[in-house]
N, C-alpha and C positions, 0 to 999 in steps of 0.2 A: 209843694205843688204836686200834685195829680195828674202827670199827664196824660195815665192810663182813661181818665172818664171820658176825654178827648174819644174815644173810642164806639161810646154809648153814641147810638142812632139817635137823631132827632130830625124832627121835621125843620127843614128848613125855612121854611116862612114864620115858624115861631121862632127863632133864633135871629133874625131881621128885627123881627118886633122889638124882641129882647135887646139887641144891640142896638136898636131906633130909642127904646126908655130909656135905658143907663146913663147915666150921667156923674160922670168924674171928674175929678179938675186934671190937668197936663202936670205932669212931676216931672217927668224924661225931660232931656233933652236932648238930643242927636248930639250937638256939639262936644256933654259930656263926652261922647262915649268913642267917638267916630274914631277916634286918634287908636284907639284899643283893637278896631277893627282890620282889617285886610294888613296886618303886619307879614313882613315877609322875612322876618327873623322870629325866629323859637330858641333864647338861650337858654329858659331852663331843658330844653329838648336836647338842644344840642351840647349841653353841659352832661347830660345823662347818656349819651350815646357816648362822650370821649371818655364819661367812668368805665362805660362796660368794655368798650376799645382795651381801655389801658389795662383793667384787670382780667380779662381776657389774654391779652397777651402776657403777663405777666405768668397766667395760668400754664400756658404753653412753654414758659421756658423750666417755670417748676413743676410739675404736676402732683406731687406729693404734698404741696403747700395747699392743704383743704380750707385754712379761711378763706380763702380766697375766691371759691364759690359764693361766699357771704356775700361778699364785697361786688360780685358779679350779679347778683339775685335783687340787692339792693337797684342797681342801675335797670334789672329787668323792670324791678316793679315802680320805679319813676316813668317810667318811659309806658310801661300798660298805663297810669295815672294821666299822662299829658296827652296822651296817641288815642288811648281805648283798644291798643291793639293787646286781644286777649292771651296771643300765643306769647307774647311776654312775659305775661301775668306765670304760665303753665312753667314756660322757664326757670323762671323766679323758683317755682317752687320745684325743679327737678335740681338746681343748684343747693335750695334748702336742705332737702331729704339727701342730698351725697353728703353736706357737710358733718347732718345728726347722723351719720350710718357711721361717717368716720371718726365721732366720738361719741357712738353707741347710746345716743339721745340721753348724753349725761349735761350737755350744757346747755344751761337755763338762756343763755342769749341767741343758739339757734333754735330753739324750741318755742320763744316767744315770738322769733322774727316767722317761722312755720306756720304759729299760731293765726299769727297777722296777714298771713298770705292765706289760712285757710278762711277767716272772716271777708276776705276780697272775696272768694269762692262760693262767699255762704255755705260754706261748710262748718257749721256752727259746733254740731258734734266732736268731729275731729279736731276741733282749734279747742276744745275745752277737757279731751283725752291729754293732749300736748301739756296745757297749762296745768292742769290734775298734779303732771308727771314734775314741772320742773316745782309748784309750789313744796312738792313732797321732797326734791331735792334743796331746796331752801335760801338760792343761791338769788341777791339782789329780789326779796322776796316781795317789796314793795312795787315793782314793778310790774309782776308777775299779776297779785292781788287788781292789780287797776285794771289788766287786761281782763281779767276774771268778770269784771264789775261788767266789761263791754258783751263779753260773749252770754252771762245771764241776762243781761236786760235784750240781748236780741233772742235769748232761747225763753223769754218770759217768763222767769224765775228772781220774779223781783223779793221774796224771802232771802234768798242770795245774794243779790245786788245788795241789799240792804245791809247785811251780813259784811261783805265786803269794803261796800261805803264807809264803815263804823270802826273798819279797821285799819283804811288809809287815811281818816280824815282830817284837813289840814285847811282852813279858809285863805292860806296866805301861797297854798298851792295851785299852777295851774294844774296839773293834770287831775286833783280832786274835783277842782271848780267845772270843767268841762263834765266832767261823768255827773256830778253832784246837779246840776245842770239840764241834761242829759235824763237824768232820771228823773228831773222836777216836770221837766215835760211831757212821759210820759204819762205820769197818772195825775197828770191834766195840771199841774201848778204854773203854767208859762208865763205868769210875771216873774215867780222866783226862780226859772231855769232862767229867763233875761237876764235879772241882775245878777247872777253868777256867771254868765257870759260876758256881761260886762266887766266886774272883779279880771277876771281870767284873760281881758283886752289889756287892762291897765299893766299888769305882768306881762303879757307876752309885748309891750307897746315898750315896758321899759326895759326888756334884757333885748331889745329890739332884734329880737327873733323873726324874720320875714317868711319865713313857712307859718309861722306859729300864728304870728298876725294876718295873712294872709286868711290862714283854716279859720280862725274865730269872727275875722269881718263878713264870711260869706255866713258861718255858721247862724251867727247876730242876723244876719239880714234875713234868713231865713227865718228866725223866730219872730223878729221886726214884722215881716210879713203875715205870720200867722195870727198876730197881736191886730193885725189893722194898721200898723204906722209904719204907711207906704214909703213914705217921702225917708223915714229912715232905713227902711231896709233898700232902697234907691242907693242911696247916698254911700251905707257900708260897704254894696257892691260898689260900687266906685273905688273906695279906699283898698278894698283886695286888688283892683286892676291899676290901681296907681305903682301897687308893690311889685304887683307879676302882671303884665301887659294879655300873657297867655293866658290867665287862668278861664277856663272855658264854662267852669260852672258858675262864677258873676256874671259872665257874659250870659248865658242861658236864662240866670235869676232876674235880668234886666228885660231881656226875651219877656219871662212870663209876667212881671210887672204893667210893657208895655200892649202884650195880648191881652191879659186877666185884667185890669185896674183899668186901662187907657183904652181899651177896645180898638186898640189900632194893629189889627193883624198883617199887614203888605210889611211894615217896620217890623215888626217880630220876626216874621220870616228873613228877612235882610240882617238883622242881627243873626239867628242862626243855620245861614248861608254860612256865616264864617266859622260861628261855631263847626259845622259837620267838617269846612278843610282842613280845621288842628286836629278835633274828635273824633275817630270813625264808630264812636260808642254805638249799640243801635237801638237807645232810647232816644235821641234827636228826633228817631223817624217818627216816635208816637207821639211827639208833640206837635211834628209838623205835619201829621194825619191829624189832631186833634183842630189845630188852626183849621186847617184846608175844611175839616166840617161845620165849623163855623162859620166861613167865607161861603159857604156850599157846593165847595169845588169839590165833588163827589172823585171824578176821574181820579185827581191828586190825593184824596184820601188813600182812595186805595191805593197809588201808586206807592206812597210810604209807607201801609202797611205790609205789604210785599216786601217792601227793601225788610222793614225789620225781622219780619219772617225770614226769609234768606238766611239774613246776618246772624239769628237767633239758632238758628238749626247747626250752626258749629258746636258741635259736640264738647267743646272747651269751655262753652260759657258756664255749664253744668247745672243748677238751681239756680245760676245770678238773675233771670227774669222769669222764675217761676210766677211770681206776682204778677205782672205783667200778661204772661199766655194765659193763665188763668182768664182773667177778665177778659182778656181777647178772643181766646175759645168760647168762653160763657155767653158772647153777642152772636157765634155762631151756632146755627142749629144743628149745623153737620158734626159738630167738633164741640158741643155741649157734656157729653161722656170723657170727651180728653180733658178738659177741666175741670169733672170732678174727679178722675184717679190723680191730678197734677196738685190739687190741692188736697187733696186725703195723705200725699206724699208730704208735703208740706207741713201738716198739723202732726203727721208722723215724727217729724225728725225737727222740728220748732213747733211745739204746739201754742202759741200766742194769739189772743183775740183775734188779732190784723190775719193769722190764718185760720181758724175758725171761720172769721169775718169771708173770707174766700170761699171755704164749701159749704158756707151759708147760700154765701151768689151763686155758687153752683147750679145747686140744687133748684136754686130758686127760679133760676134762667129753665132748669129744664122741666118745671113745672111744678115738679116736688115742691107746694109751699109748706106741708108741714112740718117735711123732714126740716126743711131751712127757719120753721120758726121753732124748731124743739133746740138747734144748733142754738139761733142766736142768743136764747133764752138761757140756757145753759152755759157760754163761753163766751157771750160777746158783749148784751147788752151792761152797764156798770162796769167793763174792765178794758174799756177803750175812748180813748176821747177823739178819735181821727174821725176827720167830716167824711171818710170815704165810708167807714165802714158804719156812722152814723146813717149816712145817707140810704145803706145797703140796708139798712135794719130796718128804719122808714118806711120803705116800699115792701118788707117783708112784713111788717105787721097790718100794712093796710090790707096786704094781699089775704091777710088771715082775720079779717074784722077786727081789727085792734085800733081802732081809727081816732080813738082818743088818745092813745100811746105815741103813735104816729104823727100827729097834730102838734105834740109836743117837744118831734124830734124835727117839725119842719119850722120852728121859731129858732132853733140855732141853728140849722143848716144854711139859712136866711142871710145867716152872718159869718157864714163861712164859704159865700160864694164866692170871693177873690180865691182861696186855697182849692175850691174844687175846678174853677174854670168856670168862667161863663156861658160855658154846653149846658151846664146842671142846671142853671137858673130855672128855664120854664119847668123841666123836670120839676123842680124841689114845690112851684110853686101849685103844681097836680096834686101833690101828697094832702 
C-alpha cells in the first residue's frame, strides 16, 4: 500500500465522481473484525515490558554481566515493534553497541542482532559493515548469509542477493523461502514470491511458531493484495489477528482493503482510531491525511499532516521516513529543494530504482522535467515494477513528449489502483 500518494492534491469533485463509478462487491465484514478492536489488554506489550523489567533488574544486581544488555535490547525492540515508540528502538541499540564493545565486536550473535537493529534504522550501510565483520568471523555463518541477502536486496545489489540466495538455498527452509520470496517480488515474479510464501505458511503453521505465523499471514496478505485476490489477503489478515489480537499492521491492511477496494472511508478511519492508540508510529497520520482527501475534509488533511511532521522531526527516527518527506516536500513548493537534497541523500547511501524513482519526483515537482527524465531513463525505467514509481515515471515522460511510452505505462497502472489508492485513479486516468 501507498500511503504516501494519499498526499498528491486532487481536485475534489473528480474524486466524488471517482468514488460515485467504482464498484466493488463487500468482502469486510465489521463482525469479522470488531472483537480485535478497542481491546483493553496488550499481552504481547505487556509480556515485553515484564522482559525488560526483569533483565533490567537483573542488570542492576550484576553489572559486569554484559549479555544481559542483549536480553534487555531484545525487550526494547519488541516494544518499538508494538508501541512505535522510537526511543526504544535507539535503546535497543545503546544496549547492543555496550555488549559488542564488551566483546570487542567478536561475536557474530551481537553483531547480527546490531545488524537487525540497524535495518529498523535504515541504516543499511552500517548493518552490512556489521554483517561484513561477523561473516569474515565465520561463526553460525548461515545465519549471518540470510541477513546479507536482506540488507542487499534493500541496498539494490541484487548480484548479491543472488550470490547469497545460491549459497543458503534450501526449499524445505523457512527462512530461505521468505527471502527466496522476497526477492521473487522484487523483480516483478509475484506469483512465485506467493507460492513460496505459501511453502514458508505450511512450516511456520506446522512447528506452530505464532510470531512466525503471524509475520507470513500479514506478509501473504500483503502480496494477496497486490495479486488482486482481495477476499484472500482479507481473510490472512484475519488469521494474523486471530494469533495476536494486537497486531496493528492486519488491522491497518484491513483499514486499507476497506478504504482502497470497498470505498468506505468513515470504517477505515474507525478501524484505525484504534490502530493510532496501540501505535503511535507517524505513518497512520499519512494514511488518515490521505482518507481525509478523499472525503475532501481538506481541514483534517492537514491536520494529520501536521501531526506526522511533528512526529517525524524527532531526530531518532533518522532516514526511517525519508521516503515518505521526500514525496511530502515534492507537493510543496516552499520545501521542493528539501526533497531534492533528502533524496540525493537517499540514492547516496541506498542507491535503488525506488530511490532514483524519488529524485526523479524531485526534480520533476520542481519543474526540472529533463533532469527527471535523464534519471528515470537511466536508473528507473526496467528495474522496478512498484506502481508508485511506475506512476512517477508516467507523468514524467508525458511531461517530456513521450506520450506513447506513457500510454503504455497507464494500461498497468489501471490495475494497480487498489495498491496506489483511489486518489491516483483520475490521476492515472489523465496520463
Amino acid at each position: 500500500m501507498k500511503y504516501i500518494q494519499l498526499i498528491l492534491i486532487f481536485v475534489t469533485i473528480s474524486i466524488t465522481i471517482s468514488c460515485n463509478n467504482h464498484k466493488t462487491k463487500q468482502i469486510t465484514n465489521s463482525k469479522d473484525y470488531n472483537s480485535f478492536l478497542n481491546l483493553t489488554e496488550n499481552t504481547s506489550l505487556k509480556n515485553a515490558i515484564n522482559d525488560l523489567n526483569f533483565w533490567g533488574n537483573k542488570l542492576k544486581q550484576a553489572p559486569s554481566q554484559y549479555p544481559y544488555h542483549s536480553k534487555i535490547a531484545a525487550a526494547n525492540s519488541n516494544i518499538f515493534k508494538l508501541t512505535g515508540n522510537i526511543q526504544q528502538l535507539k535503546e535497543a541499540e545503546k544496549n547492543l553497541i555496550t555488549a559488542n564493545e564488551k566483546t570487542n565486536y567478536n561475536n557474530t550473535g551481537y553483531l547480527r542482532s546490531l545488524a537487525t537493529n540497524y535495518i529498523s534504522q535504515h541504516r543499511f550501510q552500517e548493518a552490512l559493515e556489521l554483517l561484513t565483520k561477523a561473516e569474515f568471523i565465520g561463526e553460525k555463518l548461515q545465519q549471518t548469509h540470510l541477513m546479507l541477502i536482506d540488507v542487499y536486496l534493500e541496498l539494490g545489489n541484487l548480484q548479491k542477493v543472488e550470490e547469497y540466495l545460491s549459497k543458503v538455498q534450501n526449499f524445505k527452509d523457512f527462512d530461505y523461502l521468505i527471502r527466496v520470496s522476497k526477492y521473487n517480488d522484487h523483480i516483478g515474479n509475484l506469483d512465485k514470491a506467493i507460492v513460496y510464501l505459501e511453502k514458508s505458511l505450511d512450516i511456520a503453521t506446522s512447528s506452530k511458531n505464532k510470531n512466525l505465523m503471524q509475520w507470513n499471514y500479514t506478509n501473504l496478505a500483503d502480496y494477496y493484495g497486490h495479486a488482486g485476490r482481495i477476499k484472500e489477503s482479507y481473510n490472512a489478515y484475519l488469521k494474523a489477528l486471530s494469533i495476536n489480537p494486537n497486531n496493528t499492521y492486519a488491522k491497518k491492511g484491513i483499514a486499507w482493503i476497506v478504504y482502497s477496494y470497498e470505498r468506505n472511508p468513515k470504517e477505515a478511519l474507525r478501524i484505525l482510531e484504534t490502530v493510532s492508540r496501540e501505535n503511535a508510529g507517524p505513518e497512520s497520520h499519512l494514511l488518515k491525511a490521505e482518507i481525509a482527501d478523499f472525503m475532501g475534509n481538506r481541514n483534517e488533511q492537514e491536520k494529520q499532516i501536521t501531526l506526522y511532521k511533528s512526529k517525524v522531526t524527532n531526530q531518532n527516527y533518522g532516514a526511517m521516513y525519508a521516503k515518505y518527506n521526500v514525496l511530502l516536500f515534492a507537493e510543496d513548493d516552499s520545501n521542493q529543494s528539501k526533497a531534492i537534497a533528502i533524496a540525493k541523500q537517499e540514492v547516496a547511501s541506498r542507491p535503488t530504482a525506488q530511490s532514483y524513482d524519488l529524485l526523479a519526483w524531485s526534480f520533476f515537482k520542481n519543474g526540472n522535467h529533463k533532469k527527471a527524465m535523464q534519471i528515470v531513463k537511466n536508473h528507473v525505467i526496467g528495474k522496478t515494477f512498484e506502481p508508485e514509481a511506475l506512476l512517477h515515471t508516467a507523468y514524467i515522460l508525458k511531461a517530456n513528449g513521450k506520450h506513447t511510452e506513457a500510454k503504455k505505462l497507464k494500461t498497468e497502472l489501471l490495475g494497480a489502483i487498489y495498491e496506489l489508492g483511489p486518489n491516483s485513479e483520475q490521476e492515472i486516468h489523465t496520463i
